[in-house]
N, CA, C and O atoms as CSV, one atom per row, in Angstrom:
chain,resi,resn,atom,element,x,y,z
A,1,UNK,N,N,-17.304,0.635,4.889
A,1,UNK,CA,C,-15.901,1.024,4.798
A,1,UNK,C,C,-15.395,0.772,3.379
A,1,UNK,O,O,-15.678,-0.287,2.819
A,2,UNK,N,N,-14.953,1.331,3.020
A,2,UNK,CA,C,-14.197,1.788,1.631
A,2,UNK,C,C,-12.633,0.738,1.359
A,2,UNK,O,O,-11.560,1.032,1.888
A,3,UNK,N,N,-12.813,-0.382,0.515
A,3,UNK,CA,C,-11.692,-0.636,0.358
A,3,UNK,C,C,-11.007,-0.242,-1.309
A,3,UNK,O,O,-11.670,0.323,-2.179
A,4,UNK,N,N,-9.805,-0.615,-1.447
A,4,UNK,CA,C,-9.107,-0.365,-2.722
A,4,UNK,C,C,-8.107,-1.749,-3.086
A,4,UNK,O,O,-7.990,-2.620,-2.224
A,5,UNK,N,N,-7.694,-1.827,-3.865
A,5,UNK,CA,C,-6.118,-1.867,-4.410
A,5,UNK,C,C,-5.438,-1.292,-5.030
A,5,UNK,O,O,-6.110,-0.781,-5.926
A,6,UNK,N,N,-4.353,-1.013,-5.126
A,6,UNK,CA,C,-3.079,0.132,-4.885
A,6,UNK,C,C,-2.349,-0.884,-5.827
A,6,UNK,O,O,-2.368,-2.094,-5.603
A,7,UNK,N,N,-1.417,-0.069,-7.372
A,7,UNK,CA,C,-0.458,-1.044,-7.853
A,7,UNK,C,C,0.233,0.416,-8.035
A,7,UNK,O,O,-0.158,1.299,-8.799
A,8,UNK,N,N,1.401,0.471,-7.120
A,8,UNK,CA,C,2.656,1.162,-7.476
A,8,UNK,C,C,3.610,1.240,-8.134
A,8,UNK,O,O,4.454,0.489,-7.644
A,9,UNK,N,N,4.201,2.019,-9.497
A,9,UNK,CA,C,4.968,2.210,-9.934
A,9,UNK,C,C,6.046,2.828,-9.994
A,9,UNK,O,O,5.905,4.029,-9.763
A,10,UNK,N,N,7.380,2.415,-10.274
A,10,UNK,CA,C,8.544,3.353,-10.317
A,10,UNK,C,C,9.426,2.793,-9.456
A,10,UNK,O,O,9.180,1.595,-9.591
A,11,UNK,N,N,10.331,2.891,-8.624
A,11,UNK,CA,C,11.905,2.643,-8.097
A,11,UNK,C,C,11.019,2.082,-6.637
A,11,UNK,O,O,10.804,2.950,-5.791
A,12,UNK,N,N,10.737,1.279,-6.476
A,12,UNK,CA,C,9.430,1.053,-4.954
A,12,UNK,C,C,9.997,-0.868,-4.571
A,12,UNK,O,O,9.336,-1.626,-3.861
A,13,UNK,N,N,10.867,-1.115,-5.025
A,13,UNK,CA,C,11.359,-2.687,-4.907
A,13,UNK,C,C,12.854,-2.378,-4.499
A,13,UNK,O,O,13.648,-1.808,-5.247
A,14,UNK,N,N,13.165,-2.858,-3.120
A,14,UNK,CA,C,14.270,-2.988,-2.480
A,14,UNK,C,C,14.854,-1.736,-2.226
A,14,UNK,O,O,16.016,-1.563,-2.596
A,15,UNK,N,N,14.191,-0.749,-1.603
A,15,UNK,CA,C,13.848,0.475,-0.741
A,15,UNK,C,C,13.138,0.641,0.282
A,15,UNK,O,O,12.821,1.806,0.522
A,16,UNK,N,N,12.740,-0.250,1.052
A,16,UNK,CA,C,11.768,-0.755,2.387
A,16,UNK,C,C,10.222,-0.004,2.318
A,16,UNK,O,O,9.570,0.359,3.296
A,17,UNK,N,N,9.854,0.113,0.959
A,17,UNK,CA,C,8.535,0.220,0.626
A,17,UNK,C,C,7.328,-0.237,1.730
A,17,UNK,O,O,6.634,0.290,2.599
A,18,UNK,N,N,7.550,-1.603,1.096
A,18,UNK,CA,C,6.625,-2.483,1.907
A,18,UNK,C,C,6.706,-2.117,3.613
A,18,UNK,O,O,5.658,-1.775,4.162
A,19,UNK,N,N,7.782,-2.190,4.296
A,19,UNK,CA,C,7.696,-2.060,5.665
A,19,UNK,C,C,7.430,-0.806,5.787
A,19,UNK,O,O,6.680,-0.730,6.760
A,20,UNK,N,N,7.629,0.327,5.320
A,20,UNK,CA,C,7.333,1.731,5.228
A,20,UNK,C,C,5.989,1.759,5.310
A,20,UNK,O,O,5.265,2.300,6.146
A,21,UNK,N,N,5.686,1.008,4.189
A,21,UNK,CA,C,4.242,0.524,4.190
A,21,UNK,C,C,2.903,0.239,5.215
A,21,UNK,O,O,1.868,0.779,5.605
A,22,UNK,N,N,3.647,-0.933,5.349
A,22,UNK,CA,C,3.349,-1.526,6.863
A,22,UNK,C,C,2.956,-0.415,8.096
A,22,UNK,O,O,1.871,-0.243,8.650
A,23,UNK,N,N,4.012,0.142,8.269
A,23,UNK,CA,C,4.117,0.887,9.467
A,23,UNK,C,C,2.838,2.301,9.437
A,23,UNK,O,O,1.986,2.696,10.233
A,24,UNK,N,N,3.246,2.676,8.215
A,24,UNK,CA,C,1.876,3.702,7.654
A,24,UNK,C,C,0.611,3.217,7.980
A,24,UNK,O,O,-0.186,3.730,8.766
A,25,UNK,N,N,0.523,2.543,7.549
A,25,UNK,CA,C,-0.723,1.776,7.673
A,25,UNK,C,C,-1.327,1.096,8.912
A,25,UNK,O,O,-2.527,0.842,9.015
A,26,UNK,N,N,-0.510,0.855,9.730
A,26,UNK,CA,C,-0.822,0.633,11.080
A,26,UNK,C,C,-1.118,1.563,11.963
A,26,UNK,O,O,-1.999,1.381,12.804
A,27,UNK,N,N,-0.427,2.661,11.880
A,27,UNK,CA,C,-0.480,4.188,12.396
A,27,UNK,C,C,-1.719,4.575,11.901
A,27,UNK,O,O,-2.475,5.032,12.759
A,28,UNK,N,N,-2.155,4.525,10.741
A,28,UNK,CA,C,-3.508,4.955,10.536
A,28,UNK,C,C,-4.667,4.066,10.749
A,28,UNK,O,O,-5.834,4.409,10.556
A,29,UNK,N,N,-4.281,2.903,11.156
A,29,UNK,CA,C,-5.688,1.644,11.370
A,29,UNK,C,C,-6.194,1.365,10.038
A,29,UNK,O,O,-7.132,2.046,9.624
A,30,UNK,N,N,-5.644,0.359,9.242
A,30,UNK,CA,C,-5.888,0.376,7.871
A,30,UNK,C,C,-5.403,-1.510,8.084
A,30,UNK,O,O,-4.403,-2.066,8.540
A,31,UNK,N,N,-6.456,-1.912,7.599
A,31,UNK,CA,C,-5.904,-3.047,7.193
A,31,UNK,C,C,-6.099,-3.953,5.999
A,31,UNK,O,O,-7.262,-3.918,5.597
A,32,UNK,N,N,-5.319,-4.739,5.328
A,32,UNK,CA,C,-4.945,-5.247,3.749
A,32,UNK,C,C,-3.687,-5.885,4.459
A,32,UNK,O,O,-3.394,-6.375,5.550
A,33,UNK,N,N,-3.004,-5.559,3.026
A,33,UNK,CA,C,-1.467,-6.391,2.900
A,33,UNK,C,C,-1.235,-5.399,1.727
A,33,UNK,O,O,-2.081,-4.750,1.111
A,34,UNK,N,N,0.434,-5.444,1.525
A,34,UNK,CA,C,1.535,-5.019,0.443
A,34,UNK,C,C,2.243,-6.262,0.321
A,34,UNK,O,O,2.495,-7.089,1.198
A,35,UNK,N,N,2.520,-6.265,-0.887
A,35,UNK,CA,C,3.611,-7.517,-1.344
A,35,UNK,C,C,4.286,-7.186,-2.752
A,35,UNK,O,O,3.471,-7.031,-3.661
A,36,UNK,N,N,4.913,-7.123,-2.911
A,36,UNK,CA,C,6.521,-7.045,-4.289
A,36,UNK,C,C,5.617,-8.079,-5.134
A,36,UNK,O,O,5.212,-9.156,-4.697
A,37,UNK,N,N,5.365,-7.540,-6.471
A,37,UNK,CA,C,5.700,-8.335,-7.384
A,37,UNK,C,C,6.552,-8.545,-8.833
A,37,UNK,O,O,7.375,-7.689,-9.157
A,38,UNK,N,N,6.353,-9.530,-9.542
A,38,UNK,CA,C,7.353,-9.907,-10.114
A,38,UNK,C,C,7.863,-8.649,-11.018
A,38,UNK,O,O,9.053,-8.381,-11.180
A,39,UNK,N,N,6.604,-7.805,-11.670
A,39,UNK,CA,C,7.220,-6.971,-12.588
A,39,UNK,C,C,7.981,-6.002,-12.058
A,39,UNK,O,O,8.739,-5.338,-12.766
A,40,UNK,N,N,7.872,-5.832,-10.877
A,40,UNK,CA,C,8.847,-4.632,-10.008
A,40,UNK,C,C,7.925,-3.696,-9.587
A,40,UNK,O,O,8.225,-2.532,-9.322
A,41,UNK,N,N,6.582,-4.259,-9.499
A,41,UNK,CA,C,5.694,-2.788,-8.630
A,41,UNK,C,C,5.309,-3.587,-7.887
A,41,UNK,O,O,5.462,-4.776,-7.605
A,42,UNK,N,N,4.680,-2.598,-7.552
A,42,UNK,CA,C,4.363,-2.871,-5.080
A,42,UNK,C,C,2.726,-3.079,-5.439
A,42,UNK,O,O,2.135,-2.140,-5.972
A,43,UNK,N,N,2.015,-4.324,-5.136
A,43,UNK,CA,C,0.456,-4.511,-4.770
A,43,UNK,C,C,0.000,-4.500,-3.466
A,43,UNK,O,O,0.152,-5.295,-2.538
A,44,UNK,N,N,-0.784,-3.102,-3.604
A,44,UNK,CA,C,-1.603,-3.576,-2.073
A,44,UNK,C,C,-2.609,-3.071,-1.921
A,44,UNK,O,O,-2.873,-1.941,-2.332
A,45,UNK,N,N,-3.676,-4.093,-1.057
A,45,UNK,CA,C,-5.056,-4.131,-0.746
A,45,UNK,C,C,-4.840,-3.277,0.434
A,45,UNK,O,O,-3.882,-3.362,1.203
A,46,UNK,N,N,-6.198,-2.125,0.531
A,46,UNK,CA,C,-6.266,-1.828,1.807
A,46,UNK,C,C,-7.712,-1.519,2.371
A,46,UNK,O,O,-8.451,-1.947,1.485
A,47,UNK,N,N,-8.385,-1.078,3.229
A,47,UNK,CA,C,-9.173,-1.003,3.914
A,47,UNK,C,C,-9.769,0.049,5.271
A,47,UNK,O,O,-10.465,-0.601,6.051
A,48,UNK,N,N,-9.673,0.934,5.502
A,48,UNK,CA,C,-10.022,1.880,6.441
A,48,UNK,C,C,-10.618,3.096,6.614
A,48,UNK,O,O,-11.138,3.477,5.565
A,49,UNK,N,N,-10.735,3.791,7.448
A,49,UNK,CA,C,-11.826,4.860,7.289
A,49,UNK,C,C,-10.466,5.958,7.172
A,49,UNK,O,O,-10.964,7.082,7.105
A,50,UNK,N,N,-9.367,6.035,7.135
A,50,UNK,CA,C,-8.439,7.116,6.616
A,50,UNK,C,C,-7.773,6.484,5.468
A,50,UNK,O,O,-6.543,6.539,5.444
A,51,UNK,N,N,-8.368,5.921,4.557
A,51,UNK,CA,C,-7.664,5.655,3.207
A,51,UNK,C,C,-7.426,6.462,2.523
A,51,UNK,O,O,-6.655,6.112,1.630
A,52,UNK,N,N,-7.833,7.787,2.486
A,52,UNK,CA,C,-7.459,8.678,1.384
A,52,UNK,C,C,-5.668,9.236,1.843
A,52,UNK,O,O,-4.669,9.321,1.129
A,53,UNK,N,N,-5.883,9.548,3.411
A,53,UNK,CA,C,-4.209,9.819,3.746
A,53,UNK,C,C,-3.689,8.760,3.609
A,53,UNK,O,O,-2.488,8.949,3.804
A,54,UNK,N,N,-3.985,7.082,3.245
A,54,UNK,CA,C,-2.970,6.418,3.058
A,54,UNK,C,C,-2.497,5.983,1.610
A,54,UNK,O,O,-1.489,5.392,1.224
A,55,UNK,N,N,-3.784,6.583,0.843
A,55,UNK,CA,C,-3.125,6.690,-0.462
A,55,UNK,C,C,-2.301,7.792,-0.930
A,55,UNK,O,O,-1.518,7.642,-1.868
A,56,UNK,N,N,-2.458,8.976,-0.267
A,56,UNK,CA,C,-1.724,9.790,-0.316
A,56,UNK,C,C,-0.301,9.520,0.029
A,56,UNK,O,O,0.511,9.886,-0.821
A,57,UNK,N,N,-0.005,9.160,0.711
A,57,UNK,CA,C,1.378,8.268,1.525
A,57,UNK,C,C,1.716,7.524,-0.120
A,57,UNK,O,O,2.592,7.684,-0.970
A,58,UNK,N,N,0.995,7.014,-0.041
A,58,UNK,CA,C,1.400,5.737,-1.014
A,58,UNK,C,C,1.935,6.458,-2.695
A,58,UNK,O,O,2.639,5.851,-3.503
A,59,UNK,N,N,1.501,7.547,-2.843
A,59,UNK,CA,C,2.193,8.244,-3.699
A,59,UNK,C,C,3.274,8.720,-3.676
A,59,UNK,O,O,4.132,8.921,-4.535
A,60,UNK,N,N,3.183,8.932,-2.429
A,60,UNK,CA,C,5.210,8.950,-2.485
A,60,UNK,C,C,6.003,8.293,-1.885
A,60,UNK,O,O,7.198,8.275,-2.180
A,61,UNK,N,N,5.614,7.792,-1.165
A,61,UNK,CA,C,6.756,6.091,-0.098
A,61,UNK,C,C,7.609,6.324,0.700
A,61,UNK,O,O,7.248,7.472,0.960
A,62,UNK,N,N,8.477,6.167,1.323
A,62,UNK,CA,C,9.650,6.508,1.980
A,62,UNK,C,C,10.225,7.192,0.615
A,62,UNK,O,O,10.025,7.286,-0.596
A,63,UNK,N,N,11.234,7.672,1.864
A,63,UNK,CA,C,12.380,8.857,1.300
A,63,UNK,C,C,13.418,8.034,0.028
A,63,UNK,O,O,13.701,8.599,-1.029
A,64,UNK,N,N,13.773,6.966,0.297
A,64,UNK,CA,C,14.519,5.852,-0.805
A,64,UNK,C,C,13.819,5.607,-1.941
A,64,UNK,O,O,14.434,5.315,-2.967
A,65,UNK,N,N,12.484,5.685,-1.931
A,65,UNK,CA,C,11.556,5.471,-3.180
A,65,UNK,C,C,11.774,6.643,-3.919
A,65,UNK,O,O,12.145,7.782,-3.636
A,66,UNK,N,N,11.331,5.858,-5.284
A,66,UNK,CA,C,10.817,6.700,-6.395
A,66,UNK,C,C,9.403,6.623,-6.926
A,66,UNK,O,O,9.208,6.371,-8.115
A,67,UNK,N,N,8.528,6.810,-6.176
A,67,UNK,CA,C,7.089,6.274,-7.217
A,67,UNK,C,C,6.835,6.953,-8.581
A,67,UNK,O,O,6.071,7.891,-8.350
A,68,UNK,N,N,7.029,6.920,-9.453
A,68,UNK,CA,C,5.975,7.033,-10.535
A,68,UNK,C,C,4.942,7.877,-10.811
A,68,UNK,O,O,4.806,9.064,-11.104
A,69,UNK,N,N,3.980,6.541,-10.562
A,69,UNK,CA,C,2.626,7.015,-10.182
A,69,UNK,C,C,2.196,5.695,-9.548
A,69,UNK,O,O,2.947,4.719,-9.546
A,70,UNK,N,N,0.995,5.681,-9.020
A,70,UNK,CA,C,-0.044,4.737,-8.765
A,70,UNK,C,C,-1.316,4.435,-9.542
A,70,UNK,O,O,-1.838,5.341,-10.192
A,71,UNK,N,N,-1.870,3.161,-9.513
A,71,UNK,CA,C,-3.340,3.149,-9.981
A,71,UNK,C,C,-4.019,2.209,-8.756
A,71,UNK,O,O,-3.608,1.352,-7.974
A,72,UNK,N,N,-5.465,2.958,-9.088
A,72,UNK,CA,C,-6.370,2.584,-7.858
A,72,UNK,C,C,-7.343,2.070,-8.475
A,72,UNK,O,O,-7.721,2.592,-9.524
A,73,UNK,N,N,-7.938,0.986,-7.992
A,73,UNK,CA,C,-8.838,0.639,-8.315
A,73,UNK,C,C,-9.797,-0.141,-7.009
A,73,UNK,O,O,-9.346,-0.827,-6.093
A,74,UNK,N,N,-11.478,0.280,-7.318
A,74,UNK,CA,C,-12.248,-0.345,-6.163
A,74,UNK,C,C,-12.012,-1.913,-5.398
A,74,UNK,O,O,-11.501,-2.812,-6.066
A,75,UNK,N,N,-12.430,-2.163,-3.938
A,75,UNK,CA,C,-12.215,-3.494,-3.953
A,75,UNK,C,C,-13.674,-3.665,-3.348
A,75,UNK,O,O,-14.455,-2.739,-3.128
A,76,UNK,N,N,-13.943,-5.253,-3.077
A,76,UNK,CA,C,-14.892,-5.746,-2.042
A,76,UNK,C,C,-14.516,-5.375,-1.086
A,76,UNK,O,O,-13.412,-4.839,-1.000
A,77,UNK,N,N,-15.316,-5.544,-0.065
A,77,UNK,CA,C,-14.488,-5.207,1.563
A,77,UNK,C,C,-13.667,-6.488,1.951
A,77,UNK,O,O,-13.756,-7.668,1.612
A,78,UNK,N,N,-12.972,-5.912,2.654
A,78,UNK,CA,C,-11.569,-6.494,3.182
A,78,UNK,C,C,-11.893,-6.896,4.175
A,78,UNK,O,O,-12.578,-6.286,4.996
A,79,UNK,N,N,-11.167,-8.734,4.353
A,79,UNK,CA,C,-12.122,-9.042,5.505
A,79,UNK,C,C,-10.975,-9.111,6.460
A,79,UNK,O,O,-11.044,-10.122,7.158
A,80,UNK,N,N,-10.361,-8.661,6.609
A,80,UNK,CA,C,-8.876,-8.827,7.584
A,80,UNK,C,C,-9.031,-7.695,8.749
A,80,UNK,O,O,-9.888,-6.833,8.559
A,81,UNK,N,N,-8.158,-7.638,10.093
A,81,UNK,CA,C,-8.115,-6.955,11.051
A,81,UNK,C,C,-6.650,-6.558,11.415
A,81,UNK,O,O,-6.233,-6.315,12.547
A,82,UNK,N,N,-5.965,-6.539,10.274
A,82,UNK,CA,C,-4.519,-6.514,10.558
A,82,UNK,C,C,-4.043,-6.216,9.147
A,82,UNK,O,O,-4.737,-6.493,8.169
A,83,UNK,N,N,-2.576,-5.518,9.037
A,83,UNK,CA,C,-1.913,-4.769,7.911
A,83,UNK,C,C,-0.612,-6.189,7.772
A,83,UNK,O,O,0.093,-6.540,8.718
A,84,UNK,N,N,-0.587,-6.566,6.916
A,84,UNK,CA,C,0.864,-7.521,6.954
A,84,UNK,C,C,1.649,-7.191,5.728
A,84,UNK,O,O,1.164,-6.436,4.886
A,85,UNK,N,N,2.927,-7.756,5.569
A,85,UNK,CA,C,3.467,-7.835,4.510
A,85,UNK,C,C,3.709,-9.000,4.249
A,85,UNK,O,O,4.238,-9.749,5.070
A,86,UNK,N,N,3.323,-9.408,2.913
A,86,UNK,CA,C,3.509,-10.806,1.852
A,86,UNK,C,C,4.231,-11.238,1.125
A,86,UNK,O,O,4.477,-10.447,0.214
A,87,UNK,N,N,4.900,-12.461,1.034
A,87,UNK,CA,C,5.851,-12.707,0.344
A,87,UNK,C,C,5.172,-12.900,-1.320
A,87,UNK,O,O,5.917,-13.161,-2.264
């Protein structure tokens, strides 16, 4: 299984990204985490056999977002069985 990390750019902090997030990602059986960080973009690990529709998602976010763009980069596999959001 194919994992990534996801660093989102653009208007994606205090627009319900992350739970948008969340919810995407559960719907598709994907599991990682999203979490806010300090510089104002969205990090998240993910993991599943429909990752390409959830990076696709992830390029544009909910309707309140503005993404940017994204960058992707490979991960190890993800050893989690569940999607959360992180403080």
């Amino acid at each position: 299984m194919k994992s990534v990390k996801i660093k989102v750019f653009g208007k994606v902090q205090g627009v319900f990204y992350r739970n948008s997030c969340k919810n995407k990602a559960v719907n598709l059986g994907i599991d990682g985490f999203v979490k806010n960080k300090e510089d104002g973009t969205v990090y998240i690990e993910a993991s599943g056999d429909k990752l390409e529709e959830f990076i696709d998602w992830c390029e544009i976010g909910p309707s309140s977002a503005r993404v940017d763009h994204i960058e992707i980069e490979p991960l190890q596999v993800i050893h989690e069985n569940k999607f959360e959001i992180r403080r």
